[in-house]
N, CA, C and O of each residue as an XYZ file, in Angstrom:
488
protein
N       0.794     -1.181      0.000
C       0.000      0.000      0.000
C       0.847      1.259      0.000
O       0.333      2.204     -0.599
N       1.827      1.435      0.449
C       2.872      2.119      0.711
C       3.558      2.815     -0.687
O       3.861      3.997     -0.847
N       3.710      1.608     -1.705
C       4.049      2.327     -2.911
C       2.966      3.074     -3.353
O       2.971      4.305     -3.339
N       1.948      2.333     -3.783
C       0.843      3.181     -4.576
C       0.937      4.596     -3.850
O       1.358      5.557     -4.494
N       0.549      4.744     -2.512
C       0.530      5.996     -2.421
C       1.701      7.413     -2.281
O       1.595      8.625     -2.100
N       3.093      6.184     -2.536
C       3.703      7.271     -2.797
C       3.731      7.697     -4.397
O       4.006      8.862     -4.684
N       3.492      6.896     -5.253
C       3.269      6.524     -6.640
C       2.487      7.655     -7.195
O       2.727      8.319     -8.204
N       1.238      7.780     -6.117
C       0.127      8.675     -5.951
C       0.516     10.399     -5.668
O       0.057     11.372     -6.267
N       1.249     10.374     -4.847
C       1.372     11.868     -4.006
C       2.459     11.855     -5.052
O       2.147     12.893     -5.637
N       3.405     11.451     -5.627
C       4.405     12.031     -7.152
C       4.002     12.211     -7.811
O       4.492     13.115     -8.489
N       2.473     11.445     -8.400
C       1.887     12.116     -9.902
C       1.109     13.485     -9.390
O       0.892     14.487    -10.072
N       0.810     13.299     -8.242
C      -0.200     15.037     -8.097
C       1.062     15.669     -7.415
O       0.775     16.739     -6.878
N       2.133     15.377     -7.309
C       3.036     16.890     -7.204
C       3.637     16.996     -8.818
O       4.048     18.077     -9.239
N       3.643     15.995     -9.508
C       4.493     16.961    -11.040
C       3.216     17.272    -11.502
O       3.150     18.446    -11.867
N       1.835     16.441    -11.657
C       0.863     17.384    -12.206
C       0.588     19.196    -11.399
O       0.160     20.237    -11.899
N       1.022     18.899    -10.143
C       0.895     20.392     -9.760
C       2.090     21.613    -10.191
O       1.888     22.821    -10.317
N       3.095     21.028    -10.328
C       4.186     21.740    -10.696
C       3.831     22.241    -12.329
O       3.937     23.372    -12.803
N       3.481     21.268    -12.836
C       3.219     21.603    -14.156
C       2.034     22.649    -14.459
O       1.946     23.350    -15.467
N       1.314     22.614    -13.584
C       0.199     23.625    -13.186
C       0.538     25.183    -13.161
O      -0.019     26.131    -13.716
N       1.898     25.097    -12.131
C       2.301     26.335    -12.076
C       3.246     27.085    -12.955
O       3.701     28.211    -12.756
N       3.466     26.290    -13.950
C       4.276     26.965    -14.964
C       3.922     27.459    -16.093
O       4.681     27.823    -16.992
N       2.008     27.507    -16.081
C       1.287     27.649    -17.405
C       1.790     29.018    -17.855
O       2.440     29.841    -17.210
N       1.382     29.068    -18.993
C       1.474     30.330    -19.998
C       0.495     31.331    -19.575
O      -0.706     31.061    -19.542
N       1.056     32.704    -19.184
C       0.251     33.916    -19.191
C       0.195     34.573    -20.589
O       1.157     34.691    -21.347
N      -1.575     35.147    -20.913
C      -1.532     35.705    -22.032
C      -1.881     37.028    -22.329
O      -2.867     37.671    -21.968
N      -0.344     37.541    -23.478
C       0.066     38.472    -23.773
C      -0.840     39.183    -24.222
O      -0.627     40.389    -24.095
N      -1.832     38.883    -24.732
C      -2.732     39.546    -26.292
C      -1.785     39.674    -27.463
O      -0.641     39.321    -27.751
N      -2.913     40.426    -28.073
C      -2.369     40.565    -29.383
C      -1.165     41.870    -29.240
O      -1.004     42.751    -28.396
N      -0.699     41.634    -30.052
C       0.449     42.617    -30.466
C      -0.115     44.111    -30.190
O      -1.345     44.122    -30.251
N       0.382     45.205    -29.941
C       0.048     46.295    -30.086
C       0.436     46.967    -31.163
O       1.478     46.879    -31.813
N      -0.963     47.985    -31.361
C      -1.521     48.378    -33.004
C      -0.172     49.284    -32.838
O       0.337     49.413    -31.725
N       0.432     49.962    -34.102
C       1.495     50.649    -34.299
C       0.913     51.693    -35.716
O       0.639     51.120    -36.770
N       0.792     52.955    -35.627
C       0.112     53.389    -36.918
C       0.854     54.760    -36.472
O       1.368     54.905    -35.362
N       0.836     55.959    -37.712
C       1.708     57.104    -37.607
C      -0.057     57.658    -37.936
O       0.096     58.874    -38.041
N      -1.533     57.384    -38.133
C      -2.577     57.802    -38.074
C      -3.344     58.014    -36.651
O      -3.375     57.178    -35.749
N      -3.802     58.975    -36.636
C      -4.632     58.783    -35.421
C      -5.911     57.629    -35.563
O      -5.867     56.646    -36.302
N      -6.959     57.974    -34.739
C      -7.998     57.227    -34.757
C      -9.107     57.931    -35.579
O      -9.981     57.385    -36.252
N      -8.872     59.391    -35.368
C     -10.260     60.087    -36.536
C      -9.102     60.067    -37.967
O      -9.616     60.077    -39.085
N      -8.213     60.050    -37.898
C      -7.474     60.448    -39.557
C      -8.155     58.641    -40.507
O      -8.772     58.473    -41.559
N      -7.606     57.628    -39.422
C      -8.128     56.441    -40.002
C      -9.764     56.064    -40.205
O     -10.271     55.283    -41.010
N     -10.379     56.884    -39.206
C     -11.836     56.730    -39.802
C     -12.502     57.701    -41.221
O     -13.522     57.448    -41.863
N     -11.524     58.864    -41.415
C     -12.196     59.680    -42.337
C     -11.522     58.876    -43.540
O     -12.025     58.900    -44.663
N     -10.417     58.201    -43.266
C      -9.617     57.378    -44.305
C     -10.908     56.261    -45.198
O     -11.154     56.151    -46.399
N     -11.371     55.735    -44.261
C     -12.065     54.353    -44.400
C     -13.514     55.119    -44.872
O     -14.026     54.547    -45.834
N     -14.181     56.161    -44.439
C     -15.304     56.722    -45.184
C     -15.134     57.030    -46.579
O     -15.918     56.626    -47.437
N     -13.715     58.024    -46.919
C     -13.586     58.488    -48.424
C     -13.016     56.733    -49.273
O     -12.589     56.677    -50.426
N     -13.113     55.967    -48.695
C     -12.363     54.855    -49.538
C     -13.827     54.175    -49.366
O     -14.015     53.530    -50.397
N     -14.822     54.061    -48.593
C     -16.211     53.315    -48.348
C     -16.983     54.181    -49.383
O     -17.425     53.334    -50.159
N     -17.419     55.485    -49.855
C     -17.802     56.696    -50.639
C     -17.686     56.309    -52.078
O     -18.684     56.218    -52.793
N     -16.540     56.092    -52.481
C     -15.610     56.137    -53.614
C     -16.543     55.208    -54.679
O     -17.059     54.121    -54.419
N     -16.625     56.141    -56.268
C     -17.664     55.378    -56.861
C     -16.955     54.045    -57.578
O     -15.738     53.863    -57.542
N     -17.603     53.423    -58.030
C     -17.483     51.910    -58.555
C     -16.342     51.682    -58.047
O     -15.328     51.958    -58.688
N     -16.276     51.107    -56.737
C     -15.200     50.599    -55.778
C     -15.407     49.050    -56.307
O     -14.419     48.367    -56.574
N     -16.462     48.643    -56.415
C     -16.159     46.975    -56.568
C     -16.483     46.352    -57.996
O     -16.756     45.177    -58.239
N     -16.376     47.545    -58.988
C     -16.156     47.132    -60.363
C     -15.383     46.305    -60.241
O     -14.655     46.291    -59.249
N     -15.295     45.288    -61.284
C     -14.312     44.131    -61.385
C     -13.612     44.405    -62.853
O     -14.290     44.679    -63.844
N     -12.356     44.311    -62.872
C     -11.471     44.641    -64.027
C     -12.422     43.586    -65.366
O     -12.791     42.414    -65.431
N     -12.525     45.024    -66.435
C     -12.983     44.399    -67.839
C     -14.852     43.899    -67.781
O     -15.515     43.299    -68.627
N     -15.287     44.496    -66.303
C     -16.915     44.275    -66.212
C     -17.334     45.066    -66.616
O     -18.426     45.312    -66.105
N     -16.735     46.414    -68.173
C     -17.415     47.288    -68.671
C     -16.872     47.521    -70.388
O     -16.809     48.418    -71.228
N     -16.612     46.336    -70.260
C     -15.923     45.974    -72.100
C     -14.346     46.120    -71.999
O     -13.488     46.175    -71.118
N     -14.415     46.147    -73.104
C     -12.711     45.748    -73.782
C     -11.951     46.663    -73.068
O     -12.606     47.576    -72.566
N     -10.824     46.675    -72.891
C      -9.729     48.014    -72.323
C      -8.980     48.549    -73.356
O      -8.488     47.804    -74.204
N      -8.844     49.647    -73.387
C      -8.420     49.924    -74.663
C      -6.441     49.725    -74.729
O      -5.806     50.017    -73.716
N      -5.995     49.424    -75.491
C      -4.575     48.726    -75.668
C      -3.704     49.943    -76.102
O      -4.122     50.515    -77.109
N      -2.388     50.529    -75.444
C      -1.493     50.671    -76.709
C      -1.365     50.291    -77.916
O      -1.710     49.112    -77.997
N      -1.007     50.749    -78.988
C      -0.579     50.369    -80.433
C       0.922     50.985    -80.431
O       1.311     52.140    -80.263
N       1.420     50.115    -80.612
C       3.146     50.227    -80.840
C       3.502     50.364    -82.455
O       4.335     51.112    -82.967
N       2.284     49.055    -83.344
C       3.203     49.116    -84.448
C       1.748     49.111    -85.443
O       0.629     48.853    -84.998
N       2.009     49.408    -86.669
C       0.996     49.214    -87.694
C       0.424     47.946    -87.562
O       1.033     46.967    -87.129
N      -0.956     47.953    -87.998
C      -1.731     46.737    -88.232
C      -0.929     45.442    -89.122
O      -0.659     44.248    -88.989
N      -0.768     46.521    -90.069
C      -0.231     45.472    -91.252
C       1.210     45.026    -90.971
O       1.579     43.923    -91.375
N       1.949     45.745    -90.372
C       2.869     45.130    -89.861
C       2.842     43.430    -89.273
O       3.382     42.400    -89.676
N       1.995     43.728    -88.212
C       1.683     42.847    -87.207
C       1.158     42.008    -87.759
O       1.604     40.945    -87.326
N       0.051     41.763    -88.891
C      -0.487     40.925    -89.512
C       0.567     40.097    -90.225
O       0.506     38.867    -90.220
N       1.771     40.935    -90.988
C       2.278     40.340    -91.580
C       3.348     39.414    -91.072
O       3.656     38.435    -91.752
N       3.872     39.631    -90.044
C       4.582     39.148    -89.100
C       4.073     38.041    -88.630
O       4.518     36.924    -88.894
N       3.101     38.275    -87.897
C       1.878     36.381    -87.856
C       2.013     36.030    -88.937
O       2.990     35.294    -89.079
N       1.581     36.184    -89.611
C       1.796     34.973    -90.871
C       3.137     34.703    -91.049
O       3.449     33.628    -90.537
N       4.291     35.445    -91.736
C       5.655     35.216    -92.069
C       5.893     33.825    -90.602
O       6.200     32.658    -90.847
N       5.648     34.393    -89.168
C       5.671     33.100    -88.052
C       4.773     31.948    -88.788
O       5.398     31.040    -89.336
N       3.792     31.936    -88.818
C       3.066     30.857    -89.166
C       3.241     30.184    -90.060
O       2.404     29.282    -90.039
N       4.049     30.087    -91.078
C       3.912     29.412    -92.292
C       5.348     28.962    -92.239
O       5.783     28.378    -93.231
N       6.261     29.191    -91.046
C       7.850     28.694    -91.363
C       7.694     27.373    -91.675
O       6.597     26.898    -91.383
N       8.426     26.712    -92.146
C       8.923     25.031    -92.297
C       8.805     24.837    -90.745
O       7.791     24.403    -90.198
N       9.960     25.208    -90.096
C      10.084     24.439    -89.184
C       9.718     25.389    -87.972
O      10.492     25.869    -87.144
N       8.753     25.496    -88.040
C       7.827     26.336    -86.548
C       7.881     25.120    -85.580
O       8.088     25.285    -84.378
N       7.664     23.735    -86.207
C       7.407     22.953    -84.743
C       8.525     21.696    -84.241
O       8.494     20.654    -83.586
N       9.437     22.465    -84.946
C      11.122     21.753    -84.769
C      11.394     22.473    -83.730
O      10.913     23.604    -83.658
N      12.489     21.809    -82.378
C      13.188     22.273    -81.875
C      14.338     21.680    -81.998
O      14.279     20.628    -82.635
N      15.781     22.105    -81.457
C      16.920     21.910    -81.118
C      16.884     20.412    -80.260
O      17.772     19.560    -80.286
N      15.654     20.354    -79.533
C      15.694     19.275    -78.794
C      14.697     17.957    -78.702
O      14.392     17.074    -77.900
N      14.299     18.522    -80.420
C      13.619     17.541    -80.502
C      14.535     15.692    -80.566
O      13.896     14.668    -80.324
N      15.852     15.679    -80.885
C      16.479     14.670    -81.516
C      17.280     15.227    -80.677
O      17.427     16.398    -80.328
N      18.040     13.767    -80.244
C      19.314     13.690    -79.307
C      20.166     14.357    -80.491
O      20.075     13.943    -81.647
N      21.031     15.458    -80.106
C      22.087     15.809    -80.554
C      22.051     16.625    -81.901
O      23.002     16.850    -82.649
N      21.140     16.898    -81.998
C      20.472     17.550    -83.564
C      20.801     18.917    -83.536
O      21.298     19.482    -82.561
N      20.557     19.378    -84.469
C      20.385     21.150    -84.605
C      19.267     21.129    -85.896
O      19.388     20.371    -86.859
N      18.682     21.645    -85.808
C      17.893     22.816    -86.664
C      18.273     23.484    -87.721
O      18.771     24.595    -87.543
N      18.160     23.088    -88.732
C      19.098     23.924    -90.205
C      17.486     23.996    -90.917
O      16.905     22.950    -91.205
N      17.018     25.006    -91.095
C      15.685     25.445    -92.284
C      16.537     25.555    -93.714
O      17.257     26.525    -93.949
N      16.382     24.530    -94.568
C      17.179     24.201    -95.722
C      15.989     24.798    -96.973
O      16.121     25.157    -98.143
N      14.851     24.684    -96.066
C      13.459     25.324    -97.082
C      12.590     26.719    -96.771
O      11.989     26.997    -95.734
N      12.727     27.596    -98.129
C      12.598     29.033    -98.135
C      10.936     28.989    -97.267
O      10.078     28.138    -97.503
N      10.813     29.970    -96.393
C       9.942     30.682    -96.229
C       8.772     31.048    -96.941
O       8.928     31.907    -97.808
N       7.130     30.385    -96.694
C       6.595     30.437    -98.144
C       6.035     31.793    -97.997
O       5.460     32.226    -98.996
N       6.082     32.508    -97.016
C       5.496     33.781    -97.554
C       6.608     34.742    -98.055
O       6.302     35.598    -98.884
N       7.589     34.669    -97.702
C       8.897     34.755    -98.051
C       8.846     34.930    -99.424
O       8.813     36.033    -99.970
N       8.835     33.420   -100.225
C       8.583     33.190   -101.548
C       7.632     33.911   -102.314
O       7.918     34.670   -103.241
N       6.224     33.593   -101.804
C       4.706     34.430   -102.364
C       5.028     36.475   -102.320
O       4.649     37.430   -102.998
N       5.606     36.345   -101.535
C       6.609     38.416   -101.505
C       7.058     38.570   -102.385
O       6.811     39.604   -103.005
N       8.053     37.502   -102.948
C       9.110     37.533   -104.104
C       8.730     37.423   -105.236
O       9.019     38.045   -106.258
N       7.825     36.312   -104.967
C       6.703     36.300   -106.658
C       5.757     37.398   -106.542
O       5.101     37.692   -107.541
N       5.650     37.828   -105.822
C       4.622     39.083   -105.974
C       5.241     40.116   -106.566
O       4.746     40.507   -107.624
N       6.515     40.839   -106.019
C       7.257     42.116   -106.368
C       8.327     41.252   -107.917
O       9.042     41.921   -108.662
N       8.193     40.131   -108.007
C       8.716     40.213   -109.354
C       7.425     40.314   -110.209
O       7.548     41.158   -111.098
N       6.484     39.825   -110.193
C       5.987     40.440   -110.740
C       5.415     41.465   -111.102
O       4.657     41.699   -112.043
N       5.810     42.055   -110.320
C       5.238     43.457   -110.101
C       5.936     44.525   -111.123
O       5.384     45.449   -111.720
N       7.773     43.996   -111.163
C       8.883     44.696   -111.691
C       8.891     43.643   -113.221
O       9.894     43.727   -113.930
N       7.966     42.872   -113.570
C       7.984     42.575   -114.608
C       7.084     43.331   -115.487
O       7.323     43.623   -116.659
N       5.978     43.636   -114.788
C       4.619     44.471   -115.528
C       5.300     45.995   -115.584
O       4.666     46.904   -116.121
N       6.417     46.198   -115.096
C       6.697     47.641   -115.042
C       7.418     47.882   -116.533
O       7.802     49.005   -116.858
């Protein structure tokens, strides 16, 4: 009988010890602002006020774009890309390969037959 209850009076002294070492709580952090309390409320009214605050980008049509370069430029450029031979070759398609375009450009070509003929009718 003798053990158990010393067995006994050791678990309720480390459960009590452990008792006394709980965590006191800090709260939260303290607020830190260079605003007062009325500067931040007139803040939060003119930003609550403010018209189409919760428009959503492009919920009133297209946006209108820079233009850098001519239309026809740009058109022509997509295509001249689009029609290469080897648009869907890479370097890595084949162990150890390279990429040599051995075949002209067909818009390339269709340019050339165009302005010769052009300098033929002249």
């Amino acid at each position: 009988m003798k053990t158990s209850q010393i067995i006994a009076a050791a678990a309720l002294s480390i459960l009590a010890a452990a008792g006394a070492h709980a965590e006191t709580y800090e709260g939260v952090q303290a607020p830190v602002s260079a605003l007062s309390r009325a500067d931040v409320a007139a803040e939060a009214v003119r930003t609550a006020s403010a018209p189409n605050q919760n428009v959503t980008r492009g919920s009133r049509g297209a946006e209108t774009v820079a233009v850098s370069q001519d239309r026809a430029i740009v058109v022509g450029e997509a295509i001249r890309a689009a029609s290469r031979p080897d648009q869907n070759v890479s370097s890595g398609s084949r162990v150890n390969s390279q990429v040599i375009s051995t075949m002209a450009n067909p818009a390339d070509v269709r340019i050339q037959a165009q302005q010769g003929s052009a300098v033929k009718a002249n």
